[in-house]
C-alpha positions as CSV (number, residue, x, y, z in Angstrom):
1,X,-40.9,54.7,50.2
2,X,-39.8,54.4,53.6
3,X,-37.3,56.3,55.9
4,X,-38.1,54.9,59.4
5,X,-37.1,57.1,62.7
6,X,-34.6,56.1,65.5
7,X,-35.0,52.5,66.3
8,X,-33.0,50.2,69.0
9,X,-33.8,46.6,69.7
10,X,-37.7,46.8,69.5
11,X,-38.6,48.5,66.0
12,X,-42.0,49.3,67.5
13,X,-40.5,52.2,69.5
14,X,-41.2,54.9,66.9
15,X,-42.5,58.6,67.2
16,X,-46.3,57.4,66.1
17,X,-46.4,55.1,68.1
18,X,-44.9,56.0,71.8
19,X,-46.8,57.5,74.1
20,X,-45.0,60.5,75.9
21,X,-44.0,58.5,79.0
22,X,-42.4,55.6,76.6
23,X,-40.5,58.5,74.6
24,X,-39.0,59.9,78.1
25,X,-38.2,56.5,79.1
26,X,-36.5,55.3,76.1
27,X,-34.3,58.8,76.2
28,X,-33.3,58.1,79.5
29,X,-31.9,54.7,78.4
30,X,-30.2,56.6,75.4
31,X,-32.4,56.5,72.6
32,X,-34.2,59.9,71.5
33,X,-37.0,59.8,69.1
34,X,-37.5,63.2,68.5
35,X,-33.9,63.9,67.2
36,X,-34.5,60.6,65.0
37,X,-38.0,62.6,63.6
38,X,-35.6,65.9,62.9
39,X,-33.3,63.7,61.4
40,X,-36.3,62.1,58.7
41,X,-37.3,65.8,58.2
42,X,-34.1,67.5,57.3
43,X,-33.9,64.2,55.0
44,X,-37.0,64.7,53.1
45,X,-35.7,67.0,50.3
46,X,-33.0,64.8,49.4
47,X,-35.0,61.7,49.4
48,X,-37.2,63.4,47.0
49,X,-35.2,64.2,45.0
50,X,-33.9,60.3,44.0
51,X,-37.7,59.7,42.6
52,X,-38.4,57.3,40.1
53,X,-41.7,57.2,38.3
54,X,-42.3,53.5,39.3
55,X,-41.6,54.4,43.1
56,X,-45.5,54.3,45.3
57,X,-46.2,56.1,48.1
58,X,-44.1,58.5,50.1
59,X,-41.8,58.7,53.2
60,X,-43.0,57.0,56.3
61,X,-44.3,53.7,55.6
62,X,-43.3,50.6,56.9
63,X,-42.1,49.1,53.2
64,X,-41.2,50.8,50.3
65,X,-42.8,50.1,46.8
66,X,-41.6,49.9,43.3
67,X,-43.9,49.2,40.2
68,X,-42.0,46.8,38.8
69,X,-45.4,46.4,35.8
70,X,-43.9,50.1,35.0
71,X,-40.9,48.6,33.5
72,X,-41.3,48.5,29.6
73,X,-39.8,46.5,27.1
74,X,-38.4,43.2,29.1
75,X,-38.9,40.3,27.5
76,X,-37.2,38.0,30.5
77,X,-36.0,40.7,33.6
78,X,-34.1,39.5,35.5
79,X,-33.3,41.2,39.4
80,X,-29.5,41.2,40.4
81,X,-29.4,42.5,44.2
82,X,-26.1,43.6,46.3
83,X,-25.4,44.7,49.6
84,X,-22.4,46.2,50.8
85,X,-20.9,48.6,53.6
86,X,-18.3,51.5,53.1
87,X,-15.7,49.7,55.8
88,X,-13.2,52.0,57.9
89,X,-13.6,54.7,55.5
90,X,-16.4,55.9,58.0
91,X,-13.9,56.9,60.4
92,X,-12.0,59.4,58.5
93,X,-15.7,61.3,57.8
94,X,-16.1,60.8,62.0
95,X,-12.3,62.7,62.7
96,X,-13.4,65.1,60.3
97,X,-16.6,66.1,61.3
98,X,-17.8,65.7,57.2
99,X,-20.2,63.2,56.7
100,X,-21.8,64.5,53.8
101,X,-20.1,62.4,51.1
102,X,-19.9,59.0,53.0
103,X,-22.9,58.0,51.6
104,X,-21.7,58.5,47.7
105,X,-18.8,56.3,48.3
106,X,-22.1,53.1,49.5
107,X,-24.2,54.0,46.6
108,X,-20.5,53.8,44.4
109,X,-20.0,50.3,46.7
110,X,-23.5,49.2,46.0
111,X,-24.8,50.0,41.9
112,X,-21.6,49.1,40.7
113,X,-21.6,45.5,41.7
114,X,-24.5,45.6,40.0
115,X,-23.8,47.1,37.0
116,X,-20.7,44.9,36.0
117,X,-23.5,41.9,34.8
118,X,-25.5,44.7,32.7
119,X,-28.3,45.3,35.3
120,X,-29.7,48.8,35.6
121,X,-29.7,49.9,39.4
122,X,-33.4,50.7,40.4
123,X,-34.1,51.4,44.3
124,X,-31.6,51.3,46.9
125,X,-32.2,51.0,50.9
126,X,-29.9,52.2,53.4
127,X,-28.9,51.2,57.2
128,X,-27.5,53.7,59.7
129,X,-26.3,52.8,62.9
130,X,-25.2,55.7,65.4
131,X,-24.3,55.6,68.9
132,X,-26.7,58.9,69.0
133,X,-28.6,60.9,66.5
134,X,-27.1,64.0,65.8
135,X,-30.6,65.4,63.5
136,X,-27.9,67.4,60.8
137,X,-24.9,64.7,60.8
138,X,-27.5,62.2,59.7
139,X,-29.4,64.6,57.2
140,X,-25.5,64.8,56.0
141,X,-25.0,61.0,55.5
142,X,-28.6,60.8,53.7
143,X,-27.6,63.7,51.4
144,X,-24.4,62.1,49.8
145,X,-26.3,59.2,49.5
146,X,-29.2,60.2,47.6
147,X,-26.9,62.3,45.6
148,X,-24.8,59.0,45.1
149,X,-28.4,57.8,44.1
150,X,-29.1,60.5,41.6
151,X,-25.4,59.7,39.9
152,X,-26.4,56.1,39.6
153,X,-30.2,56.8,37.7
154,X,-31.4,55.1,41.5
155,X,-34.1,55.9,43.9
156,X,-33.5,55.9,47.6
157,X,-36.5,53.7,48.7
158,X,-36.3,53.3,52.1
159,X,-33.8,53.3,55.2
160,X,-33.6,53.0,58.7
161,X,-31.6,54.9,61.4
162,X,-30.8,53.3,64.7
163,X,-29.7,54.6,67.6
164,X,-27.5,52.3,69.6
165,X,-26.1,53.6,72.9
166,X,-23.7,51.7,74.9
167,X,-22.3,49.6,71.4
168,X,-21.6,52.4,69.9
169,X,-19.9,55.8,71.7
170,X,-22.2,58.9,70.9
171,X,-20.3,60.1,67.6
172,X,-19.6,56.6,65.9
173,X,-21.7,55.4,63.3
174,X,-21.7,53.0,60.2
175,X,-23.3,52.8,57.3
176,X,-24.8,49.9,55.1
177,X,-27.1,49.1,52.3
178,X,-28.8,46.8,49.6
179,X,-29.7,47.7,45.6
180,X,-31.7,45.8,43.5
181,X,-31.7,46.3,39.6
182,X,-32.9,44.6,36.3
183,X,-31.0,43.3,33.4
184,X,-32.3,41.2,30.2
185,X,-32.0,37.6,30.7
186,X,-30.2,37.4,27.4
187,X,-28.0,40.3,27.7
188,X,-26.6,39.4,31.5
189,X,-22.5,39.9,31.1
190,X,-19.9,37.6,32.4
191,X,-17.2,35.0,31.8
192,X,-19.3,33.1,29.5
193,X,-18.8,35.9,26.9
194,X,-15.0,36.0,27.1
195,X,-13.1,35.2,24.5
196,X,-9.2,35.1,23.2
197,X,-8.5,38.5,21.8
198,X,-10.4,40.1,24.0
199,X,-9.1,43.5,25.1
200,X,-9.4,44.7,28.8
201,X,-9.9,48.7,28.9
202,X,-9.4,50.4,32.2
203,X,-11.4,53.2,33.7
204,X,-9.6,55.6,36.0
205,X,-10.7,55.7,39.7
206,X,-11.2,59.1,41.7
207,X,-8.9,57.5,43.9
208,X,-8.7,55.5,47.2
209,X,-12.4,54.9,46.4
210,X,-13.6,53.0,49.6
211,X,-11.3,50.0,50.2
212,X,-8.2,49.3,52.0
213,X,-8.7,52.2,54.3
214,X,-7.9,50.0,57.3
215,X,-4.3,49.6,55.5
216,X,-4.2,53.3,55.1
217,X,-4.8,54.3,57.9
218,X,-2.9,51.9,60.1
219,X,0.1,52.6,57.4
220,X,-0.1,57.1,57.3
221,X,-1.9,57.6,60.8
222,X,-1.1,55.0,63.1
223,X,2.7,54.4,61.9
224,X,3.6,57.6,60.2
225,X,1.6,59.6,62.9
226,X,0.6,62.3,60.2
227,X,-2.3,64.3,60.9
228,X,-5.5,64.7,58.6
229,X,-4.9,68.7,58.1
230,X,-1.3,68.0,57.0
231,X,-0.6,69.0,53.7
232,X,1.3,66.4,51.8
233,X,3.1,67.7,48.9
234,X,3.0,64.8,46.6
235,X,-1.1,65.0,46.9
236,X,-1.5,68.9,46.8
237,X,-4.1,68.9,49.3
238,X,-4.6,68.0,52.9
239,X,-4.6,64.4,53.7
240,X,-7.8,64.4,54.9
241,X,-9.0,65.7,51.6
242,X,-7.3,63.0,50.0
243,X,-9.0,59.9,51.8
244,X,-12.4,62.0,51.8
245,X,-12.3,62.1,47.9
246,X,-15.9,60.4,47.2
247,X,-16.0,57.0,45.0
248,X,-16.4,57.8,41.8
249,X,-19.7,56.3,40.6
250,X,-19.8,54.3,37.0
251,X,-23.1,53.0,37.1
252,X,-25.0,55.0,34.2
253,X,-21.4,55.2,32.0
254,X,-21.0,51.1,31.9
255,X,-24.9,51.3,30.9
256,X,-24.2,53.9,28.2
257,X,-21.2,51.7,27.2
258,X,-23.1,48.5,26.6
259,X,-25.7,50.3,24.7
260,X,-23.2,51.6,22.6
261,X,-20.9,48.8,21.5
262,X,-20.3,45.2,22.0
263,X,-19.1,44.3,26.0
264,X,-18.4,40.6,26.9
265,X,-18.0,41.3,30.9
266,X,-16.8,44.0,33.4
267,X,-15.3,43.9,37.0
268,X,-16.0,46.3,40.0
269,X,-12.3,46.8,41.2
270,X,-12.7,46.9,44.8
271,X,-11.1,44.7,48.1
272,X,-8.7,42.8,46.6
273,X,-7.5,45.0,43.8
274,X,-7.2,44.7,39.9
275,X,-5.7,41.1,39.3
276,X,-8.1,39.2,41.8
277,X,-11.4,41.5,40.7
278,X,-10.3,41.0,37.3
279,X,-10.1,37.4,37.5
280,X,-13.5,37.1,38.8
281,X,-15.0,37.4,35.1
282,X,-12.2,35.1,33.5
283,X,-12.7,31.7,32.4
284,X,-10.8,28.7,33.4
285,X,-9.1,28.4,29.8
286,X,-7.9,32.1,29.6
287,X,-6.0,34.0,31.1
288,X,-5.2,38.0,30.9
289,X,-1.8,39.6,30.6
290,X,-2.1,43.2,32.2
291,X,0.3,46.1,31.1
292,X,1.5,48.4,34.3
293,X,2.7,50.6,31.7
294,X,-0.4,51.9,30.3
295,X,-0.8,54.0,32.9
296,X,0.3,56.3,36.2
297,X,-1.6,55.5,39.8
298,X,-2.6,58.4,41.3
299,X,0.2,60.1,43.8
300,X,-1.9,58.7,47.1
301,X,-1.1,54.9,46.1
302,X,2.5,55.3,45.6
303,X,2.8,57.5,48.9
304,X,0.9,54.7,50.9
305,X,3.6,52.4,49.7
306,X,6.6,54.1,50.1
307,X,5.4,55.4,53.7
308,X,4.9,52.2,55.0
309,X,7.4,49.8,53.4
310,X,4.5,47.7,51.6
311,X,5.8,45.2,48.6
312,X,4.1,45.3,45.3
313,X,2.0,42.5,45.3
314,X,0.7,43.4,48.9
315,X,0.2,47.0,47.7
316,X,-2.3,45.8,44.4
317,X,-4.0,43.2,46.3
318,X,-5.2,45.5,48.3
319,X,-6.0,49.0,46.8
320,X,-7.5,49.5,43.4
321,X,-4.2,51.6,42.3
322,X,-5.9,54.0,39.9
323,X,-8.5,51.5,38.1
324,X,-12.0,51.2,39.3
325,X,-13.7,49.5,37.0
326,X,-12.7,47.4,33.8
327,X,-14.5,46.2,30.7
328,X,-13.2,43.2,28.4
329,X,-14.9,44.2,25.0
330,X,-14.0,42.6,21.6
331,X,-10.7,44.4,19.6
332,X,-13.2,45.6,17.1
333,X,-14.8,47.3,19.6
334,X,-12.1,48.9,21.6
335,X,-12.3,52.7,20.2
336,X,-16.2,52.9,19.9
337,X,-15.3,52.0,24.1
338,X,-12.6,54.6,24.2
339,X,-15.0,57.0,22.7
340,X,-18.2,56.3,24.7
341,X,-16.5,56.9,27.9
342,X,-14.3,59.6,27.1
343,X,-17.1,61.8,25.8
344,X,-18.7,60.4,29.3
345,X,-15.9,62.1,31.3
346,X,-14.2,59.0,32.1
347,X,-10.4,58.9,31.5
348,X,-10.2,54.9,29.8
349,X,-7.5,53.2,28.2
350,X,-6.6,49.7,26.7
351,X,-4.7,47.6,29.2
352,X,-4.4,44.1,28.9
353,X,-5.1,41.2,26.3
354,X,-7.2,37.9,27.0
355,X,-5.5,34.9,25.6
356,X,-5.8,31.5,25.2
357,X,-4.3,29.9,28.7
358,X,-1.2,27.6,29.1
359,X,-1.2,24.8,31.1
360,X,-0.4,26.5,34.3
361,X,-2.1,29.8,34.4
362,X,-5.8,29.2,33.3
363,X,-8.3,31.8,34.9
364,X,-5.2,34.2,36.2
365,X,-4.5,37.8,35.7
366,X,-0.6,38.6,35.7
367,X,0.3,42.0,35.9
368,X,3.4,42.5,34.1
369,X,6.0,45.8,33.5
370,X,6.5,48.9,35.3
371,X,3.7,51.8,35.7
372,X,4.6,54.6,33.8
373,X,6.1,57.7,35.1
């Protein structure tokens, strides 16, 4: 397991290894080692606290290890890795001084790629980049994403924090990272299972989730010039609270799903919305009619419409408007799905039909009536 200290340009600039003189030099240029060492300390617990048994060693190395022998019962495992960012969300945590659910809304970014071909998320790795290290904003970041890891069933395995004056001004960061999981070779999910009569069932997001914030925020603060401690009627909070709401994380409950029934293939709904995600996992024969009606968007997605003139189909191609994750399961198995993820906590429902495809509309997703009231 590794969580390395502060590091610029030359990664051999760490507390171990710089003598005194190094350390004041490289603090005059910007860089300060020792608040990169607080910063791995006040870290520790929460890294900890992600542990898998098949994770070696502890914090500080230079790699991190994972006993992949220590995983039972694979006939053929096969490893499914995805890296990802959390995008312009990061700058609503920055103007709010709260950083310490950013790092749910990567892990969220991260496992659930993974998840939607049946792999189980094993370690993740993370990558912060800060204009200075602030010991406790980092420790923040690192605690909403090991807790994102601990939602997911992942460890945190490693990381790195850099310090990067001069690119970045002294309280801008951003945040990155990579997962690798494991999946049965025969039991991999995707458009190869798919087949007419298939029913799509929706899983309610917790919102925004992390994409289209650069929409949202060029659409509520740059153009409508609201404030983040406004309190916006239609949400019953602050805004700020709103677009802080942490991505809701469906890693273990898509697992739980495809132990329990029958699933041909799941999408991540994420930058491009529901019809293009969707569409991803639907072969060039078919074609999926989604019903609008089946179900209300939360208040925040018809408020960032309304506020800043957007059409429809811009609107859905761009936010996830209340579904953040889909699964296309036989008809037979539709309520064994309802009822695995509702006793999960996850509000589901059935929302579209795969069909056989006409002549013009192979592989596409139309979105069809009005969301309901």
């Amino acid at each position: 397991m590794t969580q390395e200290p502060t590091s610029s340009d030359a990664t051999a600039y760490t507390a171990a290894g710089a003598t005194a003189t190094t350390a004041t030099a490289y603090a005059a240029a910007g860089v300060d080692i020792e608040a990169g060492d607080r910063a791995v300390e006040l870290m520790k617990a929460s890294v900890a606290a992600t542990r898998r048994p098949e994770v070696l060693g502890g914090l500080g190395g230079f790699a991190g290890f994972f006993d992949a022998s220590a995983l039972a019962g694979y006939r053929r495992p096969v490893l499914a890795t995805s890296t990802d960012g959390v995008g312009t969300k990061v700058a609503i945590a920055q103007a709010l001084d709260r950083h310490d659910t950013i790092g749910q809304d990567l892990i969220g970014m991260l496992v659930d790629d993974l998840v939607v071909v049946g792999a189980e998320p094993l370690f993740v790795t993370d990558y912060i980049a800060c204009g200075r290290v602030v010991p406790e904003r980092i420790a923040g970041i690192v605690s909403g994403i090991a807790r994102g890891c601990e939602l997911a069933g992942a460890a945190l395995l490693g990381g790195e924090t850099a310090e990067h004056p001069g690119l970045l001004d002294p309280d801008e960061y951003d945040i990155a990272g990579a997962t690798t999981g494991v999946v049965e070779y025969d039991r991999i999910l995707g458009p190869e299972r798919v087949r007419p009569g298939d029913v799509v069932v929706a899983l309610r997001s917790s919102g925004l989730h992390s994409n289209g914030y650069s929409l949202v925020r060029h659409v509520l603060l740059d153009r409508a010039g609201w404030a983040l401690d406004r309190e916006v009627p239609e949400l019953g909070r602050a805004l700020g609270e709103e677009l802080l709401v942490p991505t809701r994380i469906y890693a273990r409950d898509c697992l739980a799903l495809v132990d329990a029934t029958e699933v041909h293939a799941m999408s991540h709904i994420t930058g491009g919305g529901l019809a293009n995600n969707l569409a991803r996992v639907i072969p060039d024969h078919l074609t999926v009619r989604v019903d609008r009606a089946t179900w209300t968007p939360q208040p925040i997605f018809p408020l960032v419409q309304q506020v800043g003139g957007i059409s429809r189909p811009d609107i859905e191609a761009t936010l996830n408007m209340g579904v953040g994750m889909v699964a296309v399961v036989p008809a037979a198995a539709v309520d064994a799905t309802l009822a695995t993820l509702g006793a999960r906590g996850i509000d589901s429902w059935a929302c579209g039909e795969v069909r056989t495809a006409g002549s013009d509309d192979g592989g596409t997703v139309i979105l069809e009536g009005r969301h309901a009231a």
